[in-house]
ChimeraX commands (.cxc) that place a marker at each C-alpha (Angstrom):
marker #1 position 42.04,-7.92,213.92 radius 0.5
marker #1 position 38.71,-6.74,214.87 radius 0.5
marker #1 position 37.01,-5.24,217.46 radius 0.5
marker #1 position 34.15,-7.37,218.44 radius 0.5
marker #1 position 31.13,-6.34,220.86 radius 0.5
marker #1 position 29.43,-9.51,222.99 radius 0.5
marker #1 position 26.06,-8.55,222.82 radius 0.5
marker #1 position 25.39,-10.79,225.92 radius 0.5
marker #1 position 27.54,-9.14,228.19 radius 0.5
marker #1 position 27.02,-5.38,226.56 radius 0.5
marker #1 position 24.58,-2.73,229.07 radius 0.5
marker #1 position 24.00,-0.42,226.43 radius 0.5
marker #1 position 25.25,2.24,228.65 radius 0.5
marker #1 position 27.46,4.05,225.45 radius 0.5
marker #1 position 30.48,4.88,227.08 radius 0.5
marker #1 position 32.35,3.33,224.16 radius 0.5
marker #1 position 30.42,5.21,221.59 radius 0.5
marker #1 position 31.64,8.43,223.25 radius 0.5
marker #1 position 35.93,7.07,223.47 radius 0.5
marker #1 position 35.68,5.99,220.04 radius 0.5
marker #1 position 38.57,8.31,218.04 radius 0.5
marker #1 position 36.49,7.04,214.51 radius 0.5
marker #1 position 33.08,7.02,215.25 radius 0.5
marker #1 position 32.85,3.39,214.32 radius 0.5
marker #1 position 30.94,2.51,217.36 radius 0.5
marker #1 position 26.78,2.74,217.32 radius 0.5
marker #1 position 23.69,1.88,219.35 radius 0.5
marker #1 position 21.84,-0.97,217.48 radius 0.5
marker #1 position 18.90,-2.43,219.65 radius 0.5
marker #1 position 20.21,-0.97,222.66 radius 0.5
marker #1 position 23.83,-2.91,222.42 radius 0.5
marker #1 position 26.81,-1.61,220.58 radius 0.5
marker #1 position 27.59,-2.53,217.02 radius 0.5
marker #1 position 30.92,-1.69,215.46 radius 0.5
marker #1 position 31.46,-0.75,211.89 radius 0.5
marker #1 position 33.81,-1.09,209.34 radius 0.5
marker #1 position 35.50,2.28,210.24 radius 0.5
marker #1 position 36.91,0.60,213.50 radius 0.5
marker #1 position 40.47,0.95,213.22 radius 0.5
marker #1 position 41.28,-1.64,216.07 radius 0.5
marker #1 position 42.77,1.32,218.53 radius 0.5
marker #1 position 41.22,-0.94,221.17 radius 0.5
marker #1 position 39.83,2.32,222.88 radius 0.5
marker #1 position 36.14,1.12,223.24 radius 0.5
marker #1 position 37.88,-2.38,224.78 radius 0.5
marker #1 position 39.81,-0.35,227.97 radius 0.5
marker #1 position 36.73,1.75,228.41 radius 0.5
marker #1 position 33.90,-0.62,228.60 radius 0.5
marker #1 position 33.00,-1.26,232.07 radius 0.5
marker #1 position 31.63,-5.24,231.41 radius 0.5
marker #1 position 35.01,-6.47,229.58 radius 0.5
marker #1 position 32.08,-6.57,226.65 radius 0.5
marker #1 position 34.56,-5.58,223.73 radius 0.5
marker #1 position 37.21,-7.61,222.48 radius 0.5
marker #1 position 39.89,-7.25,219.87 radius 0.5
marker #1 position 39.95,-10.69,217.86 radius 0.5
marker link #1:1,2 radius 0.2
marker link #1:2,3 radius 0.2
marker link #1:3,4 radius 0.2
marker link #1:4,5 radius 0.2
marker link #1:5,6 radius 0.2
marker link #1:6,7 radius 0.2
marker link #1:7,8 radius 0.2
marker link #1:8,9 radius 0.2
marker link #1:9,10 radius 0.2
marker link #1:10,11 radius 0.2
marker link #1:11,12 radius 0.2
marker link #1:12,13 radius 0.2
marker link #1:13,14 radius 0.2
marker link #1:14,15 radius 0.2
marker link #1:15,16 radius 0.2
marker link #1:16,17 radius 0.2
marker link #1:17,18 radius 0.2
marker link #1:18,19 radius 0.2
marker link #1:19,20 radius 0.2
marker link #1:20,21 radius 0.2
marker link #1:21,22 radius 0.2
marker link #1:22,23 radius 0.2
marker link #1:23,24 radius 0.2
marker link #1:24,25 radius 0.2
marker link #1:25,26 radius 0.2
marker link #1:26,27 radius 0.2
marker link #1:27,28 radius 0.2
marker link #1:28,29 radius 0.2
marker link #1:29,30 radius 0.2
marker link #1:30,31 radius 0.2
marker link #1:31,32 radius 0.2
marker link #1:32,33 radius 0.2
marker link #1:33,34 radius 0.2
marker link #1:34,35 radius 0.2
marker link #1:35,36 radius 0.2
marker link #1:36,37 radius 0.2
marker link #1:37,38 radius 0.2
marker link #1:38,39 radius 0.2
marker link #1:39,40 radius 0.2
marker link #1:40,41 radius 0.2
marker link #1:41,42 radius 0.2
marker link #1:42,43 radius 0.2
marker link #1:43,44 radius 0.2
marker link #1:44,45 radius 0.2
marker link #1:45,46 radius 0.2
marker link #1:46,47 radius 0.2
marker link #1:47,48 radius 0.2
marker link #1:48,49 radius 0.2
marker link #1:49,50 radius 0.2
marker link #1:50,51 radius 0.2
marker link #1:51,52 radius 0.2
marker link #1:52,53 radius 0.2
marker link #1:53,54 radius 0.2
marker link #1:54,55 radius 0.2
marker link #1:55,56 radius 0.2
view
């Protein structure tokens, strides 16, 4: 699994950058981009205000 960011629906407004236990969450054009540290904890999904993270 993966977590996976739709850059659609994503408002750049970082709260998922800050919940993130790995720091495998970053800014990239104003929209976040996960990393290959993401450890699928699902964190940045139950914090993220749009529904704009998913775990696939």
């Amino acid at each position: 699994m993966a977590a996976i960011v739709d850059k659609e629906t994503c408002i750049g407004c970082e709260a998922c950058v800050g919940e993130c236990p790995v720091e495998a969450i970053e800014m990239m054009e104003g929209k976040a981009d996960i990393n290959d540290k993401c450890v699928d904890c699902g964190a940045c999904v139950d914090i993220c205000p749009v529904s704009a993270i998913t775990l696939d």
